[in-house]
N, C-alpha and C positions, 0 to 999 in steps of 0.2 A: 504494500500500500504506500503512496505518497505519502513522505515526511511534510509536517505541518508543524512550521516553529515560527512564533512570531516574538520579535523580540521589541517593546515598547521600549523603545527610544532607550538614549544613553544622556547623561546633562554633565559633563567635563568633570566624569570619571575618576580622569588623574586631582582633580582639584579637591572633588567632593570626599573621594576616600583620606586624606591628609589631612589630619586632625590635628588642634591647638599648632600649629607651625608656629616657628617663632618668626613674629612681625614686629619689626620696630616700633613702640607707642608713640604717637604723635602729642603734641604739647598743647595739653587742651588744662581750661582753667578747674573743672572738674573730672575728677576720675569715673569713668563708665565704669558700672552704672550709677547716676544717681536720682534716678526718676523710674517711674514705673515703665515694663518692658513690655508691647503688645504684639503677640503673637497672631498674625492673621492667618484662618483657616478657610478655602476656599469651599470646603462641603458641611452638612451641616452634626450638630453635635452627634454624639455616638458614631459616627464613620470610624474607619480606620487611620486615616488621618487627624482627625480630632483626637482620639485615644492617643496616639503617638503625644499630639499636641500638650498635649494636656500633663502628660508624667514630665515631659522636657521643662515644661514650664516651672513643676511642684521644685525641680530638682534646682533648676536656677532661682527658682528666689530664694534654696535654700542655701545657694552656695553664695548669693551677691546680696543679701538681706535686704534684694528691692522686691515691690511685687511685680508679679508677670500675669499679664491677662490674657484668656484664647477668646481671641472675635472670629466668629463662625460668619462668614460672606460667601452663602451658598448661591449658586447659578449660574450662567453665562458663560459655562465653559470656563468658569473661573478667573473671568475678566475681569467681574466684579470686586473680587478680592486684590486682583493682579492692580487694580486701578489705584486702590487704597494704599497699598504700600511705594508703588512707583510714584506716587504725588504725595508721600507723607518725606518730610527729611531726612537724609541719607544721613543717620547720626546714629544707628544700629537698636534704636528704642522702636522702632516697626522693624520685623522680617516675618517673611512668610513660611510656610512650609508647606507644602504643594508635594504633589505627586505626578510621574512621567504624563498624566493627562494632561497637566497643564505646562509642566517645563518639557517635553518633549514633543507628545503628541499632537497637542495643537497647532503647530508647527507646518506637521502635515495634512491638517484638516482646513486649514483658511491660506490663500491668496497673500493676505495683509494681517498683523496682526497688531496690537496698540504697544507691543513689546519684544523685547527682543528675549527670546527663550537663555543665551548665554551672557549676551554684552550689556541687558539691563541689571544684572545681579551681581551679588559679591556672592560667590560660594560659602556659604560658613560648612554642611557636609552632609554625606546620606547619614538617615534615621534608620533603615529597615527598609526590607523586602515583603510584603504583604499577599498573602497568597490570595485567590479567588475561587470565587465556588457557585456554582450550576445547584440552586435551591427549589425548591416547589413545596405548592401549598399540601397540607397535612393530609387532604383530602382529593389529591390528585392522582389518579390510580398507577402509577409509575412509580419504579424501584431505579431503574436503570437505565443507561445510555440508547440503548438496543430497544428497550423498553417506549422510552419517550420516543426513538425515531418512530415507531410502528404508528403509535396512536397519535401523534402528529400528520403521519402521511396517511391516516385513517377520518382525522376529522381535523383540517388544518383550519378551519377556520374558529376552533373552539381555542389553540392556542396563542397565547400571547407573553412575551417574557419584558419584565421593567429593570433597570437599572439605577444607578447614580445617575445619569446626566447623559446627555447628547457627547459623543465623542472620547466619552470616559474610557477606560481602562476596561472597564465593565462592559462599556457599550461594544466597545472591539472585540472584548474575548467571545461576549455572546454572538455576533457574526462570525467572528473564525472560525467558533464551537459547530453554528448551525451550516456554514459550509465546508466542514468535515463530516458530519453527520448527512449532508444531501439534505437537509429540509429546510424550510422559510420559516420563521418563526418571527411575529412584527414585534417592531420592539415601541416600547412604550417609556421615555423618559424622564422620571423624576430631580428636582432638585436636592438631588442628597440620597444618603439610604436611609434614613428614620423614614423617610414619606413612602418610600417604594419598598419597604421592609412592613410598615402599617398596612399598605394594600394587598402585599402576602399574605398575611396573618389575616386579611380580614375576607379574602378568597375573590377578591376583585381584581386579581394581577393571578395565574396557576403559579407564573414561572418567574425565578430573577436570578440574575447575576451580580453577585457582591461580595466585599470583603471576606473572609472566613473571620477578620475579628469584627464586624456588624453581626455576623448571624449567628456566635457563639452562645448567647444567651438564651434566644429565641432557642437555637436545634436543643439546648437543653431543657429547657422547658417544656418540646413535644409540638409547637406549636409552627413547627416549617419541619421538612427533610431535605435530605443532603444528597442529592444527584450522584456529583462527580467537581473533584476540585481540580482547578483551571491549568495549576502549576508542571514542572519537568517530576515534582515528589509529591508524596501525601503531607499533608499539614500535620506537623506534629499534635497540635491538640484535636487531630480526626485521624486516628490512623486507621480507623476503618474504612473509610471512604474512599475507594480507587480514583485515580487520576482518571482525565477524560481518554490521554493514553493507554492505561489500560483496558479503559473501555472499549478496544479495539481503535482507536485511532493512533497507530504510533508517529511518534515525533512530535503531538500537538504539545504546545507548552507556550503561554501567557502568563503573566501577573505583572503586581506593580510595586512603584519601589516610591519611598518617600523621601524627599531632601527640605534643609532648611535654606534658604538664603534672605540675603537681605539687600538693598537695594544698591546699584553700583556705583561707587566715592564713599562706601561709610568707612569712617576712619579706621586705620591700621589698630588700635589700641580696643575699638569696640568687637571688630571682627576677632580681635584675636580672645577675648576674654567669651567670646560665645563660643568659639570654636572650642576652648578649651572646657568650658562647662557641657559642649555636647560631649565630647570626650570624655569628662567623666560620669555623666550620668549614662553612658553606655557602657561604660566599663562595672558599674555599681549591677551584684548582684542581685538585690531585690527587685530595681527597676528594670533589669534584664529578664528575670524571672518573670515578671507581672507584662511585659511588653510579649511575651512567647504565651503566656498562659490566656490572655485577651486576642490573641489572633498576629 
């Protein structure tokens, strides 16, 4: 069978993996931080993204004794949020943290865009690899890959699958998914996964594609199942769940990956004091532990 591997964008790699580097401090009258630090999130709370957000956040105010707030700027393909931080002061008190949807992907989905994917940011580094997962509603008579193609090409017009967002990570894998599988399946786009994770659950959407840390809660509660996950492996906190490769499709493999950056001219001294708190609250066992065990 044809290999099916997509690989969701790259955002300068060599830059994002090199953590706390050492940058000369520029000669500012107060030492960063000394105001509150806001984190913009382009989807909305409970994503994968948010979660990420939100431990990075707890860990820097505990290391810089300032506070750190997560602003959730869901839609638009993450313009919304992208706006916010490129028009806020490049003084490293806004950065964003986005995922290949919006630092790589959209890149290839528009003509024009109000930013430049590389040259408007500062790299501060990747957060995490986020795996995806092929969900459906509790009540949808499907167990398996094989399963959903049959009763899709039996009654296509009863399925439909929602995601995060127009052009998302989500949105792509569910087209890769459904042309490796041979069938059409319309896709239905929300802003965020709380909205298109409430429409699962509540039997208005059968099918979605999202985070495996959105849908951990939920599969544990009984109240969605778990198809087939998106990734090259099984998700550590699903190890029952076969890949959609296993599923007989070999070589499919999708997911997404999260980074922070902030916007490009923020001083030498702020980049480097973020980089270095990314670095250690990825290093910190509890918050490593809790970042794997959430999805």
């Amino acid at each position: 069978m044809q290999q099916r591997r997509f690989i969701l964008g790259t955002f300068g790699a060599a830059a994002l993996i090199t953590l706390g580097a050492a940058l000369a401090p520029a000669a500012h009258a107060q030492s960063f931080p000394s105001k509150t630090i806001k984190f913009v999130v382009p989807f909305g709370p409970g994503s994968g993204t948010d979660t990420s957000a939100r431990y990075f956040a707890r860990k820097l105010q505990d290391l810089t004794g300032q506070a750190v707030v997560v602003e959730n700027k869901p839609g638009a393909n993450g313009f919304i949020a992208v706006k916010q931080v490129l028009t806020a002061p490049a003084d490293g008190y806004t950065v964003f943290i986005g995922s290949n949807s919006t630092l790589a992907v959209n890149a290839a989905l528009f003509k024009e865009l109000p930013y430049d994917p590389v040259k408007s940011y500062e790299p501060i580094g990747m957060v995490a690899r986020v795996p995806l997962i092929l969900l459906a509603h509790k009540d949808v008579p499907v167990a398996n890959l094989k399963q959903l193609t049959a009763a899709v090409q039996a009654t296509p017009d009863k399925y439909v699958y929602g995601s995060f967002g127009n052009g998302t990570t989500g949105h792509f894998a569910g087209e890769l998914m459904w042309s490796a599988l041979g069938i059409k399946v319309t896709h239905i786009p929300y802003k965020g996964s709380a909205p298109a994770m409430n429409d699962l659950i509540g039997g208005q959407i059968p099918l979605s594609v999202d985070t495996v840390a959105a849908a951990l809660p939920q599969l544990k509660g009984g109240k969605i199942k778990a198809i087939a996950v998106t990734g090259a492996t099984r998700a550590t906190q699903l190890p029952d769940v076969p890949t959609v490769a296993e599923g007989g499709y070999a070589g499919f493999s999708a997911d997404s990956w999260l980074a922070i950056v902030a916007p490009r001219g923020t001083p030498a001294e702020a980049k480097t004091k973020l980089q270095k708190a990314l670095s250690e609250t990825l290093a910190d066992p509890e918050v490593r532990s809790k970042l794997v065990a959430s999805g």
